[in-house]
C-alpha positions as CSV (number, residue, x, y, z in Angstrom):
1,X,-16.7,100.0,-83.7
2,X,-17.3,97.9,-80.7
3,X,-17.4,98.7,-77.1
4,X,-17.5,96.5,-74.0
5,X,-16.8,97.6,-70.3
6,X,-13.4,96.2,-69.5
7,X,-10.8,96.2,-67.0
8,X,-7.2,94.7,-67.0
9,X,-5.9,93.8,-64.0
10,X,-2.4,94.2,-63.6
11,X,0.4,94.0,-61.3
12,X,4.2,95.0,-61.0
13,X,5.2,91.7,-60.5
14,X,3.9,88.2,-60.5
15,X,3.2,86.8,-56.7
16,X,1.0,90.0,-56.1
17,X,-2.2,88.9,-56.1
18,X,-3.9,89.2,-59.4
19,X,-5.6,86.0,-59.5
20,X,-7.4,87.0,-56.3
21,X,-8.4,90.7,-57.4
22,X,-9.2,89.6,-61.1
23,X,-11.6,86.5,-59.6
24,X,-12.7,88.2,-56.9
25,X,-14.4,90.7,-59.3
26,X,-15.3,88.1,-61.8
27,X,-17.6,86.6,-58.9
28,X,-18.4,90.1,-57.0
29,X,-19.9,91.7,-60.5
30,X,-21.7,88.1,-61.0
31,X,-23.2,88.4,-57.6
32,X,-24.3,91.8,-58.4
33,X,-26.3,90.5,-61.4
34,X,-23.9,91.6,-64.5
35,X,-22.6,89.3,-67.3
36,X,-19.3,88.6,-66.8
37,X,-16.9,88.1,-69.6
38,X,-13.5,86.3,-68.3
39,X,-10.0,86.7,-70.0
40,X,-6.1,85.7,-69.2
41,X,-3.8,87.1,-70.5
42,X,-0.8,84.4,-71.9
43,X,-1.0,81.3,-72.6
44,X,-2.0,80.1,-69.0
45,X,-4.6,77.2,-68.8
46,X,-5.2,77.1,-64.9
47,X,-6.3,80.5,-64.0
48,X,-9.5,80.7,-66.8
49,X,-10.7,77.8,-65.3
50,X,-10.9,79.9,-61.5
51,X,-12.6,82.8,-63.8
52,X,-14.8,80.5,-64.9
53,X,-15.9,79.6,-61.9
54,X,-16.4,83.1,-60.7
55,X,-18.4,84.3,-63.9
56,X,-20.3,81.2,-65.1
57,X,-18.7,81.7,-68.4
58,X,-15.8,80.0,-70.1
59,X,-12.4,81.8,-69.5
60,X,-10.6,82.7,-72.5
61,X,-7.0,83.3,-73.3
62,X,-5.3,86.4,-74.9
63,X,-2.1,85.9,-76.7
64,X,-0.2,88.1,-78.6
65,X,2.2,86.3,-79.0
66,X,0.4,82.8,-79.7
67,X,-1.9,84.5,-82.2
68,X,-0.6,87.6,-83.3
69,X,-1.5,91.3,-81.7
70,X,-4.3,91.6,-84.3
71,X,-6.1,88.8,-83.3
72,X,-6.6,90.1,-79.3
73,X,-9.3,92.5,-80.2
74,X,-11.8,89.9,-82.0
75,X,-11.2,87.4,-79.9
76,X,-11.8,89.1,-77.0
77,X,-14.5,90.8,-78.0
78,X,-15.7,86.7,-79.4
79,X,-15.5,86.1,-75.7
80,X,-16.8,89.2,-74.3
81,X,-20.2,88.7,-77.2
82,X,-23.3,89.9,-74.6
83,X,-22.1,90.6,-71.6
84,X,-21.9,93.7,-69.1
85,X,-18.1,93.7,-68.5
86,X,-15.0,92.2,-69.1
87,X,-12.2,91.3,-66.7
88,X,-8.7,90.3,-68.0
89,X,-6.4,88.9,-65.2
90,X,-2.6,89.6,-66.9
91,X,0.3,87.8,-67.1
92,X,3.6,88.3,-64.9
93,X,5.0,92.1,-64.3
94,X,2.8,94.7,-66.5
95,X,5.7,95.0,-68.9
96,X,7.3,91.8,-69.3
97,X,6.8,90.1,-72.3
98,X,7.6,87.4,-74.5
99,X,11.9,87.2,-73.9
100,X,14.1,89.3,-76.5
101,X,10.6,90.8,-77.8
102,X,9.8,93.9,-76.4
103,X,6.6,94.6,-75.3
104,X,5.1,91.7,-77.4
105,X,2.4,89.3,-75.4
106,X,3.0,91.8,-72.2
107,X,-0.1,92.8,-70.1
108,X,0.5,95.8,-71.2
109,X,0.3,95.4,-74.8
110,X,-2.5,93.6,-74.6
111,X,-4.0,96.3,-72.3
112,X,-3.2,99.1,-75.8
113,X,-4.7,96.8,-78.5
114,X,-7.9,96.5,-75.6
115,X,-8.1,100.6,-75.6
116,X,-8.3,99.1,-71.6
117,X,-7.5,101.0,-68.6
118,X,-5.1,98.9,-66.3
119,X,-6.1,98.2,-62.1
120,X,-2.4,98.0,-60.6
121,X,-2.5,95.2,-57.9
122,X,0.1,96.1,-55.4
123,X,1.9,93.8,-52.5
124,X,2.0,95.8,-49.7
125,X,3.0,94.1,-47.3
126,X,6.6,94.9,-47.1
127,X,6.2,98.7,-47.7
128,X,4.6,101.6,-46.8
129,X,5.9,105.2,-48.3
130,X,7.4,103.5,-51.3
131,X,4.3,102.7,-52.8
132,X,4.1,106.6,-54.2
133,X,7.4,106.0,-56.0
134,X,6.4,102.2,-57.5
135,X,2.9,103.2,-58.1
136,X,4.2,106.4,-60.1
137,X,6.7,104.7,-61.7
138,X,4.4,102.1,-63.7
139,X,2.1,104.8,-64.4
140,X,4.5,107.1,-66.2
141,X,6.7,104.5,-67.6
142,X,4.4,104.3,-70.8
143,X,2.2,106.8,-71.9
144,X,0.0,104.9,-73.8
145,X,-1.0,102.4,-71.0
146,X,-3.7,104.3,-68.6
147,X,-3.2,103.3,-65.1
148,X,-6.5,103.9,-63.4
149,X,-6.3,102.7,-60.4
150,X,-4.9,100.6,-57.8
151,X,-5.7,98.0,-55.5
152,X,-3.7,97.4,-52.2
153,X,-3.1,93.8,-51.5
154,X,-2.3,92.4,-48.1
155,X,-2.8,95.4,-46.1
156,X,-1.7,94.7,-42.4
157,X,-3.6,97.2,-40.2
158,X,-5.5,100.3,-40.2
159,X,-2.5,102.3,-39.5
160,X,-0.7,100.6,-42.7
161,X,-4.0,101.3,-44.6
162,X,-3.5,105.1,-43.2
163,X,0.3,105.5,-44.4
164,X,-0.1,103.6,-47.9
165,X,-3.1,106.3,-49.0
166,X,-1.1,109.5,-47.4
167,X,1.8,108.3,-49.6
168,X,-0.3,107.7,-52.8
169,X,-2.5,111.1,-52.6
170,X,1.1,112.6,-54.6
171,X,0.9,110.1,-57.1
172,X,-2.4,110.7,-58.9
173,X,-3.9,107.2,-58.8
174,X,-6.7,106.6,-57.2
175,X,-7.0,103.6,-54.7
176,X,-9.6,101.3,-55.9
177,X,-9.4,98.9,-53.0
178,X,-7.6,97.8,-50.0
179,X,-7.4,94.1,-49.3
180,X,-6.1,92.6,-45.8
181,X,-4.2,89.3,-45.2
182,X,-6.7,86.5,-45.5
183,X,-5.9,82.7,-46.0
184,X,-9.2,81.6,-47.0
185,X,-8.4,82.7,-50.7
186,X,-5.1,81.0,-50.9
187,X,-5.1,78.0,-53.5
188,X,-2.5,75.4,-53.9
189,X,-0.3,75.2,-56.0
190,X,2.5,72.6,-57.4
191,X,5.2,72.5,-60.2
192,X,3.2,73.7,-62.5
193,X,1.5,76.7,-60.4
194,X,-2.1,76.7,-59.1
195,X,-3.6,73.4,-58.6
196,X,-6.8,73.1,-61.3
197,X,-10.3,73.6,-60.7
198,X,-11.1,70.3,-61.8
199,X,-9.0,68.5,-59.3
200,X,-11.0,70.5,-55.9
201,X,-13.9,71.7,-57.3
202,X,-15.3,71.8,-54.1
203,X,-12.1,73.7,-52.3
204,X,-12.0,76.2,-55.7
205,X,-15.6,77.0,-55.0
206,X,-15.0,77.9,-51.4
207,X,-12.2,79.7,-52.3
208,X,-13.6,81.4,-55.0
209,X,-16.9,82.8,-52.9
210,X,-14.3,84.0,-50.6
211,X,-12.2,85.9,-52.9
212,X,-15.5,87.7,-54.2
213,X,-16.6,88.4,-50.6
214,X,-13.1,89.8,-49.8
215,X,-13.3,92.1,-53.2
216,X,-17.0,93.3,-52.6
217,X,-15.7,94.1,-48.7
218,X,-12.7,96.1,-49.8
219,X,-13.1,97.5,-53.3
220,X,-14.8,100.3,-54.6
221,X,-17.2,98.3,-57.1
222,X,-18.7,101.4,-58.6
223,X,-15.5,103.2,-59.3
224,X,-14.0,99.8,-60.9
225,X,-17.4,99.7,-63.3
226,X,-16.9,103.3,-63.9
227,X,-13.2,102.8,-64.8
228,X,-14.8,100.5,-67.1
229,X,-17.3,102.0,-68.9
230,X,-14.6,104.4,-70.3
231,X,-12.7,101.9,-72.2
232,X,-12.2,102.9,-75.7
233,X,-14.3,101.2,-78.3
234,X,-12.2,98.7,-80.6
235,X,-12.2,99.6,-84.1
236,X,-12.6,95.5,-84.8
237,X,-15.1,92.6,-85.6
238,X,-16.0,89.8,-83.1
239,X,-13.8,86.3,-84.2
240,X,-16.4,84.0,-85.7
241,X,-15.1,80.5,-86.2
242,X,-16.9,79.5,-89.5
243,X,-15.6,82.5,-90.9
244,X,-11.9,82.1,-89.7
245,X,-12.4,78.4,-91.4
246,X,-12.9,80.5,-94.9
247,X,-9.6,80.2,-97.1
248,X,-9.0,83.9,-97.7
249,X,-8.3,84.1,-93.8
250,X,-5.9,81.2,-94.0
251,X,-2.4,82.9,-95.9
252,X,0.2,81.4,-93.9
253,X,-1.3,77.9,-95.3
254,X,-0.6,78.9,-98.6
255,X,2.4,81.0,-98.4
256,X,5.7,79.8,-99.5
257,X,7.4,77.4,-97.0
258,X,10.2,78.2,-95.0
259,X,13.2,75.6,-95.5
260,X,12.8,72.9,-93.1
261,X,15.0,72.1,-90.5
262,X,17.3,69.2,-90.5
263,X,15.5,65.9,-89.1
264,X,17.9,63.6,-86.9
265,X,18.1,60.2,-87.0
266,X,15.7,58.2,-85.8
267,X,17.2,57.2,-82.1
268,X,-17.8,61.2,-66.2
269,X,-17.0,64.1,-64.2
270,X,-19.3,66.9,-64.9
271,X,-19.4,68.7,-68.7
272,X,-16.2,70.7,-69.5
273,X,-17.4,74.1,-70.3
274,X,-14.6,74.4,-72.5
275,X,-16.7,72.3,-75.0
276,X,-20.1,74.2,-74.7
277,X,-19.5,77.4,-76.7
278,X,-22.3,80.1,-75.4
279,X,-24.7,81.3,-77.9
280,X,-26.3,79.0,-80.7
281,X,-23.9,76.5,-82.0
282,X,-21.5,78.2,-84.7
283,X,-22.8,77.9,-88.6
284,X,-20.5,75.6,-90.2
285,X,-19.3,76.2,-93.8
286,X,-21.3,75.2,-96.7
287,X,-21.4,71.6,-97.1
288,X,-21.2,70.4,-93.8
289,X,-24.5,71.9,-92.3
290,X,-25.8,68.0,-92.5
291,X,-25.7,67.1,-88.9
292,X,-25.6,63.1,-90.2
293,X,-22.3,64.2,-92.2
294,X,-20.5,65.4,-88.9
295,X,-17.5,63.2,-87.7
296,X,-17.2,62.7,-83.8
297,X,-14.0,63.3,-82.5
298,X,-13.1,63.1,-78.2
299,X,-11.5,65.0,-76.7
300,X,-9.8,64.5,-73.4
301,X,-10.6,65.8,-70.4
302,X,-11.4,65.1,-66.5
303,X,-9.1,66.3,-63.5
304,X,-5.8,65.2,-65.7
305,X,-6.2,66.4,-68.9
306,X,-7.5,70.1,-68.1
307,X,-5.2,72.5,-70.6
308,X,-7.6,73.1,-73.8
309,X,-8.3,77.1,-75.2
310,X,-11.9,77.0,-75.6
311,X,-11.7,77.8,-79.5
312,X,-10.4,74.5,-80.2
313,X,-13.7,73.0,-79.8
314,X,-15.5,75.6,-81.4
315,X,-13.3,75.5,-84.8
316,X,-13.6,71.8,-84.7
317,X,-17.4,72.2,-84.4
318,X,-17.3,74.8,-87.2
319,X,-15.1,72.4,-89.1
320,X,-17.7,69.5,-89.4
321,X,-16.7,67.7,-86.3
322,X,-19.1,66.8,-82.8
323,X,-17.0,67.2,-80.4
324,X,-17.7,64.4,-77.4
325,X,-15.5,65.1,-74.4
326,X,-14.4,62.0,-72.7
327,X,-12.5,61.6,-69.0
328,X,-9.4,59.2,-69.6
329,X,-9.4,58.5,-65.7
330,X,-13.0,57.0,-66.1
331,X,-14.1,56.1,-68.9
332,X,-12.4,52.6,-70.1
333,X,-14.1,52.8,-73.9
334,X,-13.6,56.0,-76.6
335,X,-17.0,57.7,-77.4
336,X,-19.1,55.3,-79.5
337,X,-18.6,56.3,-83.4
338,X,-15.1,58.1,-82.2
339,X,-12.6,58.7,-85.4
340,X,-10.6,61.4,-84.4
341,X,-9.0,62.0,-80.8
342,X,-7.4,65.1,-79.2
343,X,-5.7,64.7,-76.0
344,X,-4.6,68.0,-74.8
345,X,-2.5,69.4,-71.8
346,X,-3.2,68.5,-67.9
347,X,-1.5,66.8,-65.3
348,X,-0.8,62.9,-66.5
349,X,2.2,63.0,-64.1
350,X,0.5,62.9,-61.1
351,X,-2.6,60.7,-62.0
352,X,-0.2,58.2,-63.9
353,X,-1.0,55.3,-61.8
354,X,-4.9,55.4,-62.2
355,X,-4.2,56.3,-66.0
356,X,-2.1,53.3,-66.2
357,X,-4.7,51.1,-64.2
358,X,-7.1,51.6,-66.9
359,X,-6.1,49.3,-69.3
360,X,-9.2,49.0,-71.9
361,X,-8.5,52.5,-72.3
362,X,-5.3,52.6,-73.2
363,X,-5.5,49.9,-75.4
364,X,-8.6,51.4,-77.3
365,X,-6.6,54.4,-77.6
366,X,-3.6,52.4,-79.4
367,X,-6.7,50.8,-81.1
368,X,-7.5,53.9,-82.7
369,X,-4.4,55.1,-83.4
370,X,-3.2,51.8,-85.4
371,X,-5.7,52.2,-87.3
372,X,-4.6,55.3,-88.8
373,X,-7.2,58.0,-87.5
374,X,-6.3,61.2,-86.7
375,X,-5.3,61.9,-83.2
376,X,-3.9,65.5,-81.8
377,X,-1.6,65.3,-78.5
378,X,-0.4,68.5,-76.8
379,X,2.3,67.8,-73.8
380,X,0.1,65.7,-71.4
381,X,-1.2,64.1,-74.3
382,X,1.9,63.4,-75.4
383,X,3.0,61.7,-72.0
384,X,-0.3,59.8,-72.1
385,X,0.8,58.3,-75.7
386,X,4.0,56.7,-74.7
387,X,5.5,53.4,-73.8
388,X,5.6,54.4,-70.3
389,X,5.5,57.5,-67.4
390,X,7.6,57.4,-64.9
391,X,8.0,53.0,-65.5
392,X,4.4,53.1,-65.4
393,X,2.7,51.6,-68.7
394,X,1.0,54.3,-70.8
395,X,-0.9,53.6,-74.4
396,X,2.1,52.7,-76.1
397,X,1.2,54.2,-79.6
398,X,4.7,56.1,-79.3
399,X,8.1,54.2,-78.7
400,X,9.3,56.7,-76.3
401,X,9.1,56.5,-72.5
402,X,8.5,59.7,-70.3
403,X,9.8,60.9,-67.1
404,X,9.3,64.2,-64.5
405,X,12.5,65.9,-64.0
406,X,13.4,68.4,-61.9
407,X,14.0,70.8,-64.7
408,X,11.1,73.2,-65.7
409,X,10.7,74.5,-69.7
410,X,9.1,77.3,-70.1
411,X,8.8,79.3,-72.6
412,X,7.1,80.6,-76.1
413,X,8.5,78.7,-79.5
414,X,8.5,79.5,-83.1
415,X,8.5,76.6,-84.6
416,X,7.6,74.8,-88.7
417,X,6.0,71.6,-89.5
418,X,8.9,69.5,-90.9
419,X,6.9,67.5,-92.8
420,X,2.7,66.5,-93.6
421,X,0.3,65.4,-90.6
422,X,-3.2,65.3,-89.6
423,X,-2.7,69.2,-89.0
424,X,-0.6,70.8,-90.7
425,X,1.3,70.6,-94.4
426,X,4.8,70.5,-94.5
427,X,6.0,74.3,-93.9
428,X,3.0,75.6,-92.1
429,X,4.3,78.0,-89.5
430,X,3.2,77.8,-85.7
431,X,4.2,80.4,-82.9
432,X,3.8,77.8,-79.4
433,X,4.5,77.7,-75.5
434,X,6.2,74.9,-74.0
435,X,5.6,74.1,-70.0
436,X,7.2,71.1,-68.7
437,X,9.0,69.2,-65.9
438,X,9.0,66.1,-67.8
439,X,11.9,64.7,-70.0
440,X,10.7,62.3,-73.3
441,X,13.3,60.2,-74.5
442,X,13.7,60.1,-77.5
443,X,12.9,63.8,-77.8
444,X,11.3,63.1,-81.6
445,X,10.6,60.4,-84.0
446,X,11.6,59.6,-87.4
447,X,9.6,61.9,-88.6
448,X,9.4,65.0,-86.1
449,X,6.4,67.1,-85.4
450,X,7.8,70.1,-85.3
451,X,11.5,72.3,-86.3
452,X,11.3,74.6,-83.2
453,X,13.6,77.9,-83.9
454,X,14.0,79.4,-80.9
455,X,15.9,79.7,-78.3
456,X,17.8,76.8,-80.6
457,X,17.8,75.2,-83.5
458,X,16.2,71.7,-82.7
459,X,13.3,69.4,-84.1
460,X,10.6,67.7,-81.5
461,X,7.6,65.0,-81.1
462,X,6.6,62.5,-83.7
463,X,4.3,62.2,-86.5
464,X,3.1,58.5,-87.6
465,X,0.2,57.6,-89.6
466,X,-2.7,59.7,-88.1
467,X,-0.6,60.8,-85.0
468,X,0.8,64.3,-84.4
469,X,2.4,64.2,-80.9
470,X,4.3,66.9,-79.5
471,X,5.5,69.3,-76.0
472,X,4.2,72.4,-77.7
473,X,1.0,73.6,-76.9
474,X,-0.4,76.0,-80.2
475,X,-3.5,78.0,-80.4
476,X,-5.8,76.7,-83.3
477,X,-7.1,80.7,-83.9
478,X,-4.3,81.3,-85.4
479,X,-3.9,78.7,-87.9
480,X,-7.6,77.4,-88.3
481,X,-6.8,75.8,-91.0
482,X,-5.5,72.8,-88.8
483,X,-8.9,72.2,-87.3
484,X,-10.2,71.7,-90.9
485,X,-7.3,69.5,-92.1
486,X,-7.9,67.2,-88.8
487,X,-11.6,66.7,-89.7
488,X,-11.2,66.3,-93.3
489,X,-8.4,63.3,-92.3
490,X,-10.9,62.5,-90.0
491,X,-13.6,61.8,-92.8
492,X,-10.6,60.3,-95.3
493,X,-8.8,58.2,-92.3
């Protein structure tokens, strides 16, 4: 059994303000001298990097949907290893979850396999009374999820202040916090949401500081860390990556394939802390603890290339592999020694001309994956790897040509590998998240990366020689088993 002081911080819809409130007390507790452990609920890249500004620690997803509801605990409490208190910022309305699923992946789920009592951030600023009846009603509505308190977001006045705590003294939740109007924590944000941290660091700093200095002014700190402290202890075992890596935690790789879907015819900035685990660098499995054995693979990174979960790295590291992080907007070589490449999610839409303009990249990218080593692309990456974006010339390892459309995709996948890559085997079973407004044509190559189940039958991206480049976006935790097939084709390629 395993305790941490945690809160998750909720709201009844998105809009509300929980990306202020949950920052806002990463960096308050952090100013106060306490180890902050930041978590997102969902598959979100953009807000973990604001938490990890505000704690000094890298912000960590929680998925249930991405890797399973019995993952959450171990992984959060991987996250959460040595520090005073948690804070996980959730996702949407407190009980909306993945489509057609229930409660699956909601913020309240993940709140019930935390043992976590929920802060309800509420939008006042079109209500007064009312607040009794919404406040009660997310309270009540489920039994099992422990609403402990709220937090009253843009608050006009006093008077307003007065009539919103009159009206909540009947619903048994206490206030935690009353927060006024104040545009020196807004952030920008564009088609994909919230501008990234790595694109105005300086502006997310400021921003940052000034959430935590509206939160200490207008919370009750003490009764949030008390709330805290009486999170239930989880009945579960840190994640480790080495021992994730172990076969006997690896079934789906071995179980029996589903049938596969039909395939069509073929038609330097500062460090990333996404790729400096904390702690001592994770044992690797027998056989690999050689350092002079260990294959370097880059990963991508810099202002356009910013969507990576932080176990990625670390089950790549476990695997064998050093893991060099490169920025694609500056750097015109690969990492000396490079054999293996991962190019992630980000942004390659809007820095397409500078991308484009740095031509010995691109062609030492193509370079690399000509030559039959392994390379990894997720969305962005898999923008970055064709012809062209938006008639601007891209690496060309991929005869497809990309484009932004005015049409957004969004939404969580269950998809199969249709055939062998640098991954996965043929069969291997992935839950994803795709999060576009770009159109690839054609959608998939000969051979497809991936037969994608839901909402529709369809097959996507393109596998060739070493390549696996496709929209989805997966989390490595739970399949590790791809991390270890990448480097061992890395050490074979």
């Amino acid at each position: 059994m395993s305790s941490v002081p945690r809160l998750v911080i909720a709201a009844p819809s998105s809009g509300s303000g929980k990306t202020t409130v949950a920052t806002g007390l990463m960096a308050a507790f952090a100013a106060r001298g306490l180890a902050v452990s930041p978590h997102k609920v969902g598959p979100d890249y953009i807000d973990p990097g604001y938490h990890t500004l505000a704690s000094g620690r890298v912000g960590r997803n929680l998925d249930a949907y991405l890797c399973g509801p019995e993952l959450v605990g171990p992984l959060f409490l991987h996250g959460a290893r040595g520090c005073d208190i948690a804070v996980v910022e959730g996702v949407m309305g407190l009980y909306d979850g993945a489509a057609g699923e229930g409660e699956l992946a909601s913020t309240a789920h993940v709140a019930k396999l935390l043992r976590a009592p929920v802060v309800l951030v509420v939008d006042a600023s079109s209500q007064s009374r009312s607040v009794a009846a919404l406040v009660h009603g997310f309270a009540s509505w489920d039994p099992q999820v422990r609403v402990g308190g709220v937090i009253l977001n843009k608050v006009a006045s006093d008077r307003h202040e007065e009539l919103l705590r009159d009206a909540l003294d009947s619903a048994g939740v206490p206030v935690l916090g009353v927060l006024r109007r104040a545009a020196l924590v807004d952030t920008p944000s564009r088609h994909l949401g919230l501008v990234p941290v790595a694109e105005r660091r300086a502006d997310a700093v400021d921003a940052v500081a000034a959430m935590g200095a509206q939160v200490e002014a207008g919370c009750d700190l003490e009764g949030l860390l008390g709330l805290a402290r009486s999170a239930g202890a989880l009945p579960c075992a840190a994640w480790d990556a080495a021992e994730a890596l172990a076969p006997a935690a690896e079934p789906l790789m071995d179980a029996a394939p589903p049938p596969p879907l039909p395939v069509p015819t073929p038609g330097a900035a500062p460090p990333d802390p996404r790729f400096r685990p904390e702690g001592p660098r994770p044992p690797t499995p027998d056989g690999l603890k050689d350092a002079k054995r260990r294959v370097r693979v880059a990963v991508a990174g810099g202002p356009a290339f910013t969507f990576s979960y932080a176990e990625h790295a670390e089950l790549l590291t476990a695997a064998g592999a050093e893991v060099v992080p490169f920025d694609p907007l500056r750097d015109e070589q690969l990492p000396d020694g490079t054999v293996g490449l991962v190019i992630g999610g980000g942004f390659p839409e809007v820095y397409a001309a500078e991308l484009s303009a740095n031509e010995p990249l691109r062609k030492a990218v193509a370079a690399l994956a000509q030559s039959g080593a392994p390379v990894a692309a997720e969305c962005a990456g898999l923008l970055y790897l064709c012809r062209e974006l938006d008639g601007l010339p891209m690496c060309g390892v991929l005869d497809a040509s990309a484009r932004m459309s005015e049409r957004l995709t969004l939404g969580y996948r269950d998809a199969v590998a249709v055939g062998d890559s640098s991954l996965a085997v043929a069969g291997t079973r992935m839950r994803a998240h795709e999060f576009h407004r770009t159109v690839v044509e054609p959608g998939s190559g000969t051979a497809p990366a991936w037969g994608v189940r839901s909402p529709r039958r369809r097959v996507e991206g393109f596998v060739q020689q070493g390549v696996h480049a496709s929209y989805l976006h997966t989390h490595w935790a739970a399949e590790p088993g791809v991390a270890r097939r990448f480097v061992e084709r890395c050490r074979t390629s």
